[in-house]
Backbone as numpy.savetxt, mean C-alpha at the origin, in Angstrom:
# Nx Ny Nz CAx CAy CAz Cx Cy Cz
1.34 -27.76 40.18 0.53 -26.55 40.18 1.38 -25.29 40.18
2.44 -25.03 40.62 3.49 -24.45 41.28 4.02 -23.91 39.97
4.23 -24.94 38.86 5.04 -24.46 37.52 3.68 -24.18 36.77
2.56 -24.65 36.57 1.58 -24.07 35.82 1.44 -22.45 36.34
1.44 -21.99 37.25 1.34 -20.80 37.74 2.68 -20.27 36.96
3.94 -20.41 37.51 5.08 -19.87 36.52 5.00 -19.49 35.12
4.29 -20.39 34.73 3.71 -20.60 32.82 3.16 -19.30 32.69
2.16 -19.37 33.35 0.97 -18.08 33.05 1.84 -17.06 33.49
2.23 -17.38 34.54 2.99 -15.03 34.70 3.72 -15.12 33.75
4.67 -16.31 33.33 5.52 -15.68 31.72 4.53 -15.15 30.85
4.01 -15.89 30.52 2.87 -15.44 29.55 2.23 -13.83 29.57
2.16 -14.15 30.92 1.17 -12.70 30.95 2.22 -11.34 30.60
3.33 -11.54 31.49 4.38 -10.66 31.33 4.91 -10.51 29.65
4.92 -11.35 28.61 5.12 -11.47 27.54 4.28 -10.93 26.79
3.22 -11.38 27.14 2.10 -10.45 26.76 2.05 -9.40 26.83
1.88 -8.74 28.01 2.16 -7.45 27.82 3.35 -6.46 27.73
4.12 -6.67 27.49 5.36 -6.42 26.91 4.88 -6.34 25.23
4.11 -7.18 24.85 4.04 -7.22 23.25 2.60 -6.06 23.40
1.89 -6.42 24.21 0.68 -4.88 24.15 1.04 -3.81 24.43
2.41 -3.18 25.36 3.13 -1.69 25.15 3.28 -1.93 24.01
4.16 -2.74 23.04 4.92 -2.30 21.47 3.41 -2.00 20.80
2.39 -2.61 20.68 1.29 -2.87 19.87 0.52 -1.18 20.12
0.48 -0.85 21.17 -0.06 0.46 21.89 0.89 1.40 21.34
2.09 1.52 21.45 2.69 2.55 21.27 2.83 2.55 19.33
2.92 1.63 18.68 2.90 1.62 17.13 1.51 2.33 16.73
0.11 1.93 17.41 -0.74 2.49 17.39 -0.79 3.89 17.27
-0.33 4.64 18.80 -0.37 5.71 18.55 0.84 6.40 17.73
1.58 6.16 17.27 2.07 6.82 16.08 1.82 6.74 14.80
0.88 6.00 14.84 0.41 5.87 13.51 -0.86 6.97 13.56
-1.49 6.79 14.83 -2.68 7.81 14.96 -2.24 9.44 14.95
-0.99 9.40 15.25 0.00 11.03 15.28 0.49 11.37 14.08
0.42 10.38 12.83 0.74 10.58 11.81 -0.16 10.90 10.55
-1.20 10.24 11.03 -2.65 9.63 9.85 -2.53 11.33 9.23
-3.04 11.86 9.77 -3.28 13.08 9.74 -2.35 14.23 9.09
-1.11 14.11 9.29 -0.60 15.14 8.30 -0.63 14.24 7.12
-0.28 12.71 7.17 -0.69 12.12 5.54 -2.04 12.16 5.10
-2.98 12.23 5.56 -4.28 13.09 4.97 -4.02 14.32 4.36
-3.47 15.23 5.11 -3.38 16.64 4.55 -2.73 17.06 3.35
-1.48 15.97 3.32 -0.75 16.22 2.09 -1.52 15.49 0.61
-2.45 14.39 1.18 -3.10 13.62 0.28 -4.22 14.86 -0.68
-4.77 15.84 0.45 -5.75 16.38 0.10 -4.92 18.30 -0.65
-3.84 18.19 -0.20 -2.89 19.29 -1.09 -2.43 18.99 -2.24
-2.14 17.18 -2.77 -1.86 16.80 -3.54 -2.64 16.74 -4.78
-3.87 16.39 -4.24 -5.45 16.13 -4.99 -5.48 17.26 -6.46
-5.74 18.25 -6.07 -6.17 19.42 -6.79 -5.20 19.27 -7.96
-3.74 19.63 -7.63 -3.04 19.86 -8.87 -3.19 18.77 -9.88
-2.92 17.38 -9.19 -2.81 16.19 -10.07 -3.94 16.21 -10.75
-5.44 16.10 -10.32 -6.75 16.89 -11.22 -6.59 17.60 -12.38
-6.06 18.51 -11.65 -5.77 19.61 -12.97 -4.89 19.38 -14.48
-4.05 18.98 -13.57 -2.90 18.58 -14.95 -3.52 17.68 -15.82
-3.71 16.83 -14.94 -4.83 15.59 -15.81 -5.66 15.87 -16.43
-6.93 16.87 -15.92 -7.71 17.28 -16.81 -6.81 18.01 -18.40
-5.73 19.22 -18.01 -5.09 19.92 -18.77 -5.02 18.59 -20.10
-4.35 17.47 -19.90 -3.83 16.71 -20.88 -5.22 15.65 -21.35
-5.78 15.70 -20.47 -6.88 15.23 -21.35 -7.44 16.20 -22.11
-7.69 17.20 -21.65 -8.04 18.45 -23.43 -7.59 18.14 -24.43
-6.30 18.56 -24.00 -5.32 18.09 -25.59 -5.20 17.55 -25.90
-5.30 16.41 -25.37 -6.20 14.48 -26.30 -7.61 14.95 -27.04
-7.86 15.19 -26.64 -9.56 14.75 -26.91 -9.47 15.96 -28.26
-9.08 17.17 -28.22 -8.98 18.29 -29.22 -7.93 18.42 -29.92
-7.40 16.98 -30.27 -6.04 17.33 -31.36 -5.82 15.84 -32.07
-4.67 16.15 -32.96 -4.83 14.42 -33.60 -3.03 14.43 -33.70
-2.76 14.89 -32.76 -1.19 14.27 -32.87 -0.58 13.10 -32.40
0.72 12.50 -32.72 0.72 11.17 -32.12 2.05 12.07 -31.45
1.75 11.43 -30.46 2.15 11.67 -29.09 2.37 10.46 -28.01
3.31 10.41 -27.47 3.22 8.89 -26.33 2.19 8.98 -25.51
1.92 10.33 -24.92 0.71 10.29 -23.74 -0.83 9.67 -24.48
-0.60 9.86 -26.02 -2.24 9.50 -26.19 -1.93 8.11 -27.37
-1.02 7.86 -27.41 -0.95 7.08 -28.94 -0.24 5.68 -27.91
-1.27 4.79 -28.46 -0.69 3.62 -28.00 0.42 3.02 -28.82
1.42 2.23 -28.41 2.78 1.62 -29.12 2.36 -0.08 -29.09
2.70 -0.35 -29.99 1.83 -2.02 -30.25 3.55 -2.86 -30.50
4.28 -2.01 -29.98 5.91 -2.88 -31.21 6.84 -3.38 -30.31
6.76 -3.37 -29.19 7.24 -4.11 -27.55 6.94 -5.35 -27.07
5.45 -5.59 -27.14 4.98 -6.46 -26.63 5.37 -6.67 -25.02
5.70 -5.53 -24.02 5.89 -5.73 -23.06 5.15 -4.28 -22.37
4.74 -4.46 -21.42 4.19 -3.42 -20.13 4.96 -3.45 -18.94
5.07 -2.14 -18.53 5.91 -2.05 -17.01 4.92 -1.90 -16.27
5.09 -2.39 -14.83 3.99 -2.69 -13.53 4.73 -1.95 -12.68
4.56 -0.83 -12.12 5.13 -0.48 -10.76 4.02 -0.68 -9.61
4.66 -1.54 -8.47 3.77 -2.33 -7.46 4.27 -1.43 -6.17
3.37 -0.40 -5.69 3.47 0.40 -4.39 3.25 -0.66 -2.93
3.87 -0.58 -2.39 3.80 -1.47 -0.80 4.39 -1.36 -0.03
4.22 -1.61 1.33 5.11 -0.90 2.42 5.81 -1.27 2.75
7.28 -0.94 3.89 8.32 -1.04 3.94 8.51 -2.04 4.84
7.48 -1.99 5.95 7.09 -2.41 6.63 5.66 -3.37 7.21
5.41 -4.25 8.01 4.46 -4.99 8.33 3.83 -4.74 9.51
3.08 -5.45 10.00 2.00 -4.82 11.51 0.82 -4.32 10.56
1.01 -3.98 9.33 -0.06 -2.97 8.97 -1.22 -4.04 8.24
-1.32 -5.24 8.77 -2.65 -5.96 8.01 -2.91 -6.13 7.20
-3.34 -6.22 6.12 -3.61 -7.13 4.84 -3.22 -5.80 4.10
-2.47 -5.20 3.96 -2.29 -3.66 3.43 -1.15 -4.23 2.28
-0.36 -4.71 2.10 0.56 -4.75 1.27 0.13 -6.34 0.74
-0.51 -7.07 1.34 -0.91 -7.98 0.60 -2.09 -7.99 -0.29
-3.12 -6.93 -0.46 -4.45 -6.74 -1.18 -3.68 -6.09 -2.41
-2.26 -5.29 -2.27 -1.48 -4.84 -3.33 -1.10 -5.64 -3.85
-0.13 -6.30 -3.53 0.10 -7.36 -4.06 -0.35 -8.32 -4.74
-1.39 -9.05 -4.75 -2.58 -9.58 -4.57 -3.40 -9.02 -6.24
-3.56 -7.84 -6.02 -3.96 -6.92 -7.34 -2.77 -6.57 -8.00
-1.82 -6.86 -8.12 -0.74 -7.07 -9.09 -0.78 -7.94 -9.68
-1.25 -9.15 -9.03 -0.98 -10.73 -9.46 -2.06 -10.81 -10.75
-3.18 -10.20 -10.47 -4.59 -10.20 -10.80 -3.88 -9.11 -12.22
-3.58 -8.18 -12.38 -2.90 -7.68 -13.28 -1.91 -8.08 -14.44
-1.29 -8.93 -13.85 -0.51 -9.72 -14.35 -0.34 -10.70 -15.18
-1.61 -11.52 -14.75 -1.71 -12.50 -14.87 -2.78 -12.34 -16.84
-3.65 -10.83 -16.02 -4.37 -10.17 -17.53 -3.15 -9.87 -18.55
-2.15 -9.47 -18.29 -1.35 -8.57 -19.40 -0.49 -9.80 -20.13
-0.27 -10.73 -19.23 0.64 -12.28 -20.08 -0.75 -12.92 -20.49
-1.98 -12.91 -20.35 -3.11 -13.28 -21.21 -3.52 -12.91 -22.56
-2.81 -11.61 -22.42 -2.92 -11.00 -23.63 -1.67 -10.54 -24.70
-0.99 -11.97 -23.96 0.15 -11.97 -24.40 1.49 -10.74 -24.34
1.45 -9.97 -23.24 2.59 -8.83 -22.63 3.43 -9.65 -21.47
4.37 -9.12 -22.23 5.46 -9.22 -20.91 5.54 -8.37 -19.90
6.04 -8.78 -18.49 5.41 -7.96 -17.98 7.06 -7.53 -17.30
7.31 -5.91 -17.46 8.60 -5.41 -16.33 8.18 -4.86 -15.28
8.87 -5.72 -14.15 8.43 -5.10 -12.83 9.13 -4.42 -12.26
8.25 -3.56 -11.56 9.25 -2.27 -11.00 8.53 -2.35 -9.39
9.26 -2.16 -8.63 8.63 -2.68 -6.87 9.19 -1.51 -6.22
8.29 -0.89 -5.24 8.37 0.12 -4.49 8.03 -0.66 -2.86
9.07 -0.49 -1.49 8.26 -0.78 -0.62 9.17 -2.17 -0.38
9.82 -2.36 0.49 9.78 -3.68 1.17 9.18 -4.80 0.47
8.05 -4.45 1.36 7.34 -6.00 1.41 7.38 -6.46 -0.44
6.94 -5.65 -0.83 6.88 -5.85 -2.54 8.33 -6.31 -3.28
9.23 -5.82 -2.62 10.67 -6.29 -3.07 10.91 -7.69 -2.97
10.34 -7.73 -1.14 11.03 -9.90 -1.29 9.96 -10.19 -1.72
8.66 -9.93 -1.92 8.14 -10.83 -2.36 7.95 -11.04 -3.78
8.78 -10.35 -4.57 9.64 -10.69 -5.74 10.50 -11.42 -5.69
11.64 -11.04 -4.89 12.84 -11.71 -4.66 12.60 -13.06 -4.17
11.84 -13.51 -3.01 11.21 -15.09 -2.94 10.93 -15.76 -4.27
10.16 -15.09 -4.96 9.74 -16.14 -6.31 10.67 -15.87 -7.72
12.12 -15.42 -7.45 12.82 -15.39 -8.44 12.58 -13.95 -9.42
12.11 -13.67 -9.23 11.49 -12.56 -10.10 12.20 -11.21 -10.38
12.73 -10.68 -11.46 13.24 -9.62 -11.56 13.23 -8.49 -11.85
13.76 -7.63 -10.79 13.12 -6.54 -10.81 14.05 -5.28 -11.88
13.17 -4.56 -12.67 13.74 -3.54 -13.50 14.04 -2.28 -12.49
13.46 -2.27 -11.38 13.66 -1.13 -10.61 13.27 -1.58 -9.42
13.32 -0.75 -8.23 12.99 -1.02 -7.18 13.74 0.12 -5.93
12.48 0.32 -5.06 13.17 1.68 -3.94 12.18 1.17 -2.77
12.97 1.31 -2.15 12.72 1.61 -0.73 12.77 2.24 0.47
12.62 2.48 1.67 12.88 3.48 2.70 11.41 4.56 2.46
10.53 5.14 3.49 10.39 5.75 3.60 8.61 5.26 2.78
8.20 4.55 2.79 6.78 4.09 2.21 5.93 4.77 2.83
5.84 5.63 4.12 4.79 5.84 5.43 5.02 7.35 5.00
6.07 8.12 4.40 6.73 9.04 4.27 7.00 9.53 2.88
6.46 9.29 1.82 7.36 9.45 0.66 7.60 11.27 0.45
8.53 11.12 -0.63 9.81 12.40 -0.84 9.19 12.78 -2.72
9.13 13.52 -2.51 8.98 14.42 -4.12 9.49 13.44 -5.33
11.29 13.55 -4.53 12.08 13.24 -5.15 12.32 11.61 -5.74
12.00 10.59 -4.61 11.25 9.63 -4.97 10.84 9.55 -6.31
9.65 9.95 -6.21 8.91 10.11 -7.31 9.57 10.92 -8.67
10.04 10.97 -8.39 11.04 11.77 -9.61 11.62 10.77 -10.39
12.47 10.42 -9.01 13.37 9.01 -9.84 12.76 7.94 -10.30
11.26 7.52 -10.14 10.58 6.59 -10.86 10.13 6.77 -12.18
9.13 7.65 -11.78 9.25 8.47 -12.79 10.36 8.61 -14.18
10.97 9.07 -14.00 12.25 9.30 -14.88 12.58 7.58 -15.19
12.71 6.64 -14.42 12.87 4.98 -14.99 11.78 4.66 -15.88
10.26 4.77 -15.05 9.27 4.52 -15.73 9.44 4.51 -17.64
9.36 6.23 -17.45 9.66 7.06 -18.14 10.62 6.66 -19.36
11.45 6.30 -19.03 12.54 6.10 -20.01 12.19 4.27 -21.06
11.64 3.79 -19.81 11.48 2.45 -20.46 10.28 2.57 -21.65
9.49 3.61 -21.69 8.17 3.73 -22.41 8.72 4.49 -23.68
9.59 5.40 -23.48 10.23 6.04 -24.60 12.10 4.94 -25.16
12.16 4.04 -24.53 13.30 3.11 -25.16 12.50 1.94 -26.67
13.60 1.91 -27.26 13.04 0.96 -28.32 12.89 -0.25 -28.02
12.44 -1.63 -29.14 12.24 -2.80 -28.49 13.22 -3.22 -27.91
14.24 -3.00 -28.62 15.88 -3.90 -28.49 16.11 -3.33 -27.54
15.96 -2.39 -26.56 16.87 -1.51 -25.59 15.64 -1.72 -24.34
14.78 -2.46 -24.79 13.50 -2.80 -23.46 12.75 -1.57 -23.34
12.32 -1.38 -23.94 10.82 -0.30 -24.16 9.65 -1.18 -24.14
8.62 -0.91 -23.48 7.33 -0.92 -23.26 6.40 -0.67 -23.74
5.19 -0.93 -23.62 3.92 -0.21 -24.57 3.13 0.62 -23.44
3.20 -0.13 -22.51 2.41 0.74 -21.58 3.06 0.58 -20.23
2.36 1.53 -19.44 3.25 1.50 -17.81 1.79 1.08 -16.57
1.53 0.93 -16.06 0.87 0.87 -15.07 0.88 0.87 -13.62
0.61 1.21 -12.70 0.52 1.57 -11.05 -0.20 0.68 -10.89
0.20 0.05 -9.60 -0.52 -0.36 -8.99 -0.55 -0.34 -7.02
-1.49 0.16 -6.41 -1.03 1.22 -5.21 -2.65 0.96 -4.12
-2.74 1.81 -3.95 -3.54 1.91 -2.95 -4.62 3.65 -2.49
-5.89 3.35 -2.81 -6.46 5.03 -2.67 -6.98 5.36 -1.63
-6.09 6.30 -0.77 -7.24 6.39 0.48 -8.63 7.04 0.14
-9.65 6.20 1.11 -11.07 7.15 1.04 -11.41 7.64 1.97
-11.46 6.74 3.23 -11.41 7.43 4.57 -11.00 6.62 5.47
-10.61 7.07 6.54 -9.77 5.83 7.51 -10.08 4.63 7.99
-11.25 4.20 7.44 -12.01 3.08 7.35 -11.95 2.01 6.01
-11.79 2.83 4.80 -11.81 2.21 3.67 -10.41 2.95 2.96
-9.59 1.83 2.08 -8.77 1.97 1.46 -9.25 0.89 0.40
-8.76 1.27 -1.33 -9.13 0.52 -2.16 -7.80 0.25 -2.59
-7.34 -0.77 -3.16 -6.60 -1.17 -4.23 -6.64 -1.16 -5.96
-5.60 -0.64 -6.30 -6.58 0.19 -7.78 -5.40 -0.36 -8.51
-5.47 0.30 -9.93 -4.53 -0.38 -10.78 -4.59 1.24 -11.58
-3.48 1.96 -12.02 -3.89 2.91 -12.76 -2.99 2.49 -13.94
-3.50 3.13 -15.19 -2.75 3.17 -16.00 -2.46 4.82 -16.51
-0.95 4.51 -16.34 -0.22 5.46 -16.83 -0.02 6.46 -18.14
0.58 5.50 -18.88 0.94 5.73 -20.21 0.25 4.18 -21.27
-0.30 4.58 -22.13 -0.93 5.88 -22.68 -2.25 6.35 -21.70
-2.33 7.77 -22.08 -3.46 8.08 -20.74 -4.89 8.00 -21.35
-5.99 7.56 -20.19 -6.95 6.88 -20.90 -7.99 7.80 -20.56
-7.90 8.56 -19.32 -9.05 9.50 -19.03 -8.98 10.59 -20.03
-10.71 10.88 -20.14 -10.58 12.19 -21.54 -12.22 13.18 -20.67
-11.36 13.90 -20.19 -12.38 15.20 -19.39 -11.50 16.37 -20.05
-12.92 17.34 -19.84 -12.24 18.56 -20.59 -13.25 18.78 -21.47
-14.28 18.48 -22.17 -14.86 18.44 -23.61 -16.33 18.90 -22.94
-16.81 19.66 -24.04 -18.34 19.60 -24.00 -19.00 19.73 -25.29
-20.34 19.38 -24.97 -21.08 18.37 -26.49 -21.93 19.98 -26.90
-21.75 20.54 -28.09 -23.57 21.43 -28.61 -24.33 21.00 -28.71
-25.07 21.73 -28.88 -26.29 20.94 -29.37 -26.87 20.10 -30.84
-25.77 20.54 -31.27 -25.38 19.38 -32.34 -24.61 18.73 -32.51
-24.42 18.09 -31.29 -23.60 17.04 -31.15 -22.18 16.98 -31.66
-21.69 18.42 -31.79 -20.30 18.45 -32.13 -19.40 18.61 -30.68
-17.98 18.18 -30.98 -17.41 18.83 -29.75 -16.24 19.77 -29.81
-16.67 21.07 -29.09 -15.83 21.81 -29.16 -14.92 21.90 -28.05
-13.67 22.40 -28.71 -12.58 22.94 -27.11 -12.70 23.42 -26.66
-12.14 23.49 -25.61 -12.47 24.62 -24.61 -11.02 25.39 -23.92
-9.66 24.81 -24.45 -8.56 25.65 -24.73 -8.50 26.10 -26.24
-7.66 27.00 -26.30 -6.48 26.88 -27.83 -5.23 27.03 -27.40
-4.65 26.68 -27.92 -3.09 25.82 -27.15 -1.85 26.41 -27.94
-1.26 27.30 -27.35 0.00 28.11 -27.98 1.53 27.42 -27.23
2.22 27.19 -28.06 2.48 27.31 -29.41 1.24 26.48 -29.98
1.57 25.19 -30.17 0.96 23.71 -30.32 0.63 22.94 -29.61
-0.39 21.84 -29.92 -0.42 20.67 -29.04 0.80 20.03 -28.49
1.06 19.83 -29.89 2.48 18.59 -29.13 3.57 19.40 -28.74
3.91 20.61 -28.53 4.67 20.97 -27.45 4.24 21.06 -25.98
2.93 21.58 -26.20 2.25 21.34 -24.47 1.96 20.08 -24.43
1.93 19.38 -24.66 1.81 17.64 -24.30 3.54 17.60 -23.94
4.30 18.03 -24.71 5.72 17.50 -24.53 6.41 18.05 -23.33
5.53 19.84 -22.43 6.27 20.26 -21.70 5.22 19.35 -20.35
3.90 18.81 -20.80 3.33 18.66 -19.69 3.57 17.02 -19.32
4.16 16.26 -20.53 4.57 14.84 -20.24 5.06 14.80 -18.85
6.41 15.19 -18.27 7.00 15.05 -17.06 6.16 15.05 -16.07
6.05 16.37 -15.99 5.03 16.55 -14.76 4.08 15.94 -14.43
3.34 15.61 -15.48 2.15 14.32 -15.45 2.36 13.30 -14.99
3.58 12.42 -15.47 3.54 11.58 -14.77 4.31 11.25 -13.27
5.23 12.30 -12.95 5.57 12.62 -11.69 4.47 12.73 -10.68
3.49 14.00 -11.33 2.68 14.55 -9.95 1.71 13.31 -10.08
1.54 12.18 -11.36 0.34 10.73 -10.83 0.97 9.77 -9.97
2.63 9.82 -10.01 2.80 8.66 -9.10 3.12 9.11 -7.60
3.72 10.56 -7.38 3.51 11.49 -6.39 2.57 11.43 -5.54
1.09 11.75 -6.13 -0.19 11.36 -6.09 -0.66 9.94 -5.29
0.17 8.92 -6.03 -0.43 7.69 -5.21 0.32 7.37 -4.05
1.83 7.91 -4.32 2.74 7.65 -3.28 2.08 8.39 -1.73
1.31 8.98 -1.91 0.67 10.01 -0.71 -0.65 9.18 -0.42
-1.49 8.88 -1.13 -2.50 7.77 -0.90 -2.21 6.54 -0.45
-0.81 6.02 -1.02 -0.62 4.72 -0.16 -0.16 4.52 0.94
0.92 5.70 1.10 1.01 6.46 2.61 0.25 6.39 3.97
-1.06 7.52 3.49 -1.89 7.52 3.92 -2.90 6.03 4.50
-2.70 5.37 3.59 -3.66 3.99 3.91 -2.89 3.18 4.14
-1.18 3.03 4.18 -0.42 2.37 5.49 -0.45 2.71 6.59
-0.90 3.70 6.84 -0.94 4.23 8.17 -2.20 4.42 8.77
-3.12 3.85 8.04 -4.38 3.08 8.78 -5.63 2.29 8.71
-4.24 1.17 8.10 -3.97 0.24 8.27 -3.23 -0.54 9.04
-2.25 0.40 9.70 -1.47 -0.24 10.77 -2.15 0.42 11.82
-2.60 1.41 12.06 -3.91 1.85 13.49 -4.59 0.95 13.35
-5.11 0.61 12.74 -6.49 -0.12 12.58 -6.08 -1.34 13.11
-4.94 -2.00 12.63 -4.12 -3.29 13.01 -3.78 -3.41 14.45
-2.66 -2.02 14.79 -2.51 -2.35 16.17 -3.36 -2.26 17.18
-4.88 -1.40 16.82 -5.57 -1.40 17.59 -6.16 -2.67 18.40
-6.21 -3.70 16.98 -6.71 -4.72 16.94 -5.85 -5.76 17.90
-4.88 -5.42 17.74 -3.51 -6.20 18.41 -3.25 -6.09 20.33
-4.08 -4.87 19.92 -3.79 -4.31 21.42 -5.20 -4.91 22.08
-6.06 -4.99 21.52 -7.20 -5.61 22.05 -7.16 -6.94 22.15
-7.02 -7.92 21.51 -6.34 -9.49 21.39 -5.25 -9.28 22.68
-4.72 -8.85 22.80 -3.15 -8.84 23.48 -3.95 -8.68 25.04
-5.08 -7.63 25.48 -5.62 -7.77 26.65 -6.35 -8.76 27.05
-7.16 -9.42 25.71 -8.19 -10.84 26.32 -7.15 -11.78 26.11
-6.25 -11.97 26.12 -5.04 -12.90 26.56 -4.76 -12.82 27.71
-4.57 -11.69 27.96 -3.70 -11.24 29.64 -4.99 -11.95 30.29
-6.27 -11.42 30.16 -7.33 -11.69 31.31 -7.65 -13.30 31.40
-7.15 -13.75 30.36 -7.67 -15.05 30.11 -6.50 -16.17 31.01
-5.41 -15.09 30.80 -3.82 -16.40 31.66 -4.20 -16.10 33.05
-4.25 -14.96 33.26 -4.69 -14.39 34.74 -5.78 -15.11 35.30
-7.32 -15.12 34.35 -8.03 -16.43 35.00 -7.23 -17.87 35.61
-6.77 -18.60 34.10 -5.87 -19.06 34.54 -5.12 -19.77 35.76
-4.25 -18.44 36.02 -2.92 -18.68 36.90 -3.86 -18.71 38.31
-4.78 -18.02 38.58 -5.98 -17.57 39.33 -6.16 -19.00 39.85
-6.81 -19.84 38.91 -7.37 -21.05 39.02 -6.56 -22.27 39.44
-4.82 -21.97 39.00 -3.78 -22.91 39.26 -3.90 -22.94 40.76
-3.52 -21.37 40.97 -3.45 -21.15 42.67 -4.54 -21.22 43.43
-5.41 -21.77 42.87 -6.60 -22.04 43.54 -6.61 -23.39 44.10
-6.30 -24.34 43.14 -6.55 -25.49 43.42 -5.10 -25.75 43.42
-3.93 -24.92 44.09 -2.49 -25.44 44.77 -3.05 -25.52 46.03
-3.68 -24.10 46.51 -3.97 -24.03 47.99 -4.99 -25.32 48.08
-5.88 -25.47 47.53 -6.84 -26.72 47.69 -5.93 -27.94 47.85
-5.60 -28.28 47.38 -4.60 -29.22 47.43 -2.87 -29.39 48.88
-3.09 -28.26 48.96 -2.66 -27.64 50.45 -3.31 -28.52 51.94
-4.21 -27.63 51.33 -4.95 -27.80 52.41 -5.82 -29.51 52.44
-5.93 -30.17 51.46 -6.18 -31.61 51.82 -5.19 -32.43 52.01
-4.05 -31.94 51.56 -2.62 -32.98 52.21 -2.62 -32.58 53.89
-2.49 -30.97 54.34 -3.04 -31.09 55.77 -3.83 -31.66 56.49
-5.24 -31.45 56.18 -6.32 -32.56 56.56 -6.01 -33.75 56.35
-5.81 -34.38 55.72 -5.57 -35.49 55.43 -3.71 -36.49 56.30
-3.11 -35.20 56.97 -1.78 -35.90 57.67 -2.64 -35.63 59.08
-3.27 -34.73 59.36 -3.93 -34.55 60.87 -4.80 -35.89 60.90
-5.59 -36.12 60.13 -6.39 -37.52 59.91 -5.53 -38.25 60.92
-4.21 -38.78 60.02 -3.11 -39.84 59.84 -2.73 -39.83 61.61
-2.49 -38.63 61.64 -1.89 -38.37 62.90 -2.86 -38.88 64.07
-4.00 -38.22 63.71 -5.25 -38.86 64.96 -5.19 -40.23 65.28
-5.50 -40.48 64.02 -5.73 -41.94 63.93 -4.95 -42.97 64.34
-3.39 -42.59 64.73 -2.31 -43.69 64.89 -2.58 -43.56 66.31
């Protein structure tokens, strides 16, 4: 009875030792949610805009251009897979993951090869486990991302979509990440990059013609050519702040969960150890009774 009691205070003590770490990850994630909201919702507007900007000039011009003209002469697509650096945070890097596979699995259906590009830890080994090679890959700072980050993907992305076949050029690029909606719901999305597919900006007469609603100096395809960069910087910028945002609560949400599990443990060994020392003293006390018996009786 003596070592069953020992059992449980390890336990319990272990336990809670793992419910401070679980409590305290919590609240920094809850100290954080919040400026990654803010930047999510500073981010919002411009990326809108630009987007809308380049969808005009799709929809009101007929130039071939990479942003609007699909490339058929690669036979390969780049995947960049957003995920965190880190774990605790609950099915968060695995629903990414997960919708990569699901991606993937469409683009070699349709006969594309697929170059992967991995952002994030978890997304790295779990490339690196299944052999898989990566055309790019960054890490540090998934809870946190940097402008600059995004720059440098960007600019890889980037380069592989404008390289020829022989030099590993692509037809298309795609994201795949995570959108916050509210600290309750996060979706897993798939965007595509290049060529761009959204077309806002336009409105219909009443005879069904459509007119612009810029005129575009110099030309189209120089404002497509000065707005290429930025476009696709401020879209992966954009998600890098949304996936941010929904690692980080996703791991509240997680440790909360952790921290609650972690107390109906404690109460449950404590019953328990409660019950050991219950029936030590019981057991006490009938080896006493039971030698006073002995003793009478002789």
């Amino acid at each position: 009875m003596a070592g069953q009691q020992r059992v449980y205070r390890q336990r319990i003590r272990a336990t809670s030792s793992l419910k401070k770490i679980f409590r305290a990850m919590e609240l920094i994630a809850a100290s954080r949610i919040g400026k990654a909201r803010l930047r999510v919702d500073k981010a919002t507007p411009y990326t809108r805009a630009i987007t809308r900007m380049i969808s005009a000039v799709a929809a009101h011009s007929t130039v071939d251009h990479p942003l609007t003209t699909a490339r058929t002469d690669t036979g390969r697509a780049a995947v960049l897979v957003i995920s965190a650096d880190r774990g605790m945070a609950g099915a968060y890097s695995a629903n990414v993951i997960r919708e990569s596979e699901r991606l993937r699995g469409r683009l070699m259906a349709d006969g594309k090869e697929v170059v992967q590009f991995a952002s994030g830890r978890r997304a790295v080994s779990y490339f690196a486990f299944r052999r898989r090679e990566l055309a790019g890959q960054w890490t540090g700072g998934s809870d946190a991302p940097s402008r600059e980050t995004a720059q440098e993907m960007a600019k890889a992305l980037f380069a592989r979509f404008m390289a020829s076949k022989e030099d590993g050029g692509v037809d298309e690029i795609y994201l795949v990440g995570t959108r916050f909606v509210s600290m309750v719901t996060q979706q897993a999305m798939v965007l595509r990059l290049l060529p761009l597919e959204l077309v806002e900006g336009v409105e219909e007469t009443e005879a069904g013609e459509i007119e612009p609603l810029y005129d575009f100096e110099p030309t189209p395809e120089q404002v497509l050519d000065s707005l290429l960069t930025p476009y696709i910087e401020s879209r992966i910028y954009g998600s890098l702040l949304h996936c941010a945002a929904s690692e980080l609560a996703n791991r509240q949400r997680a440790m909360n969960t952790a921290t609650s599990n972690a107390e109906d443990i404690i109460r449950n060994y404590t019953r328990l150890a409660n019950q050991a020392r219950q029936a030590e003293i019981t057991q006490e006390i009938s080896e006493i009774v039971s030698g006073a018996d002995a003793l009478a009786a002789s």
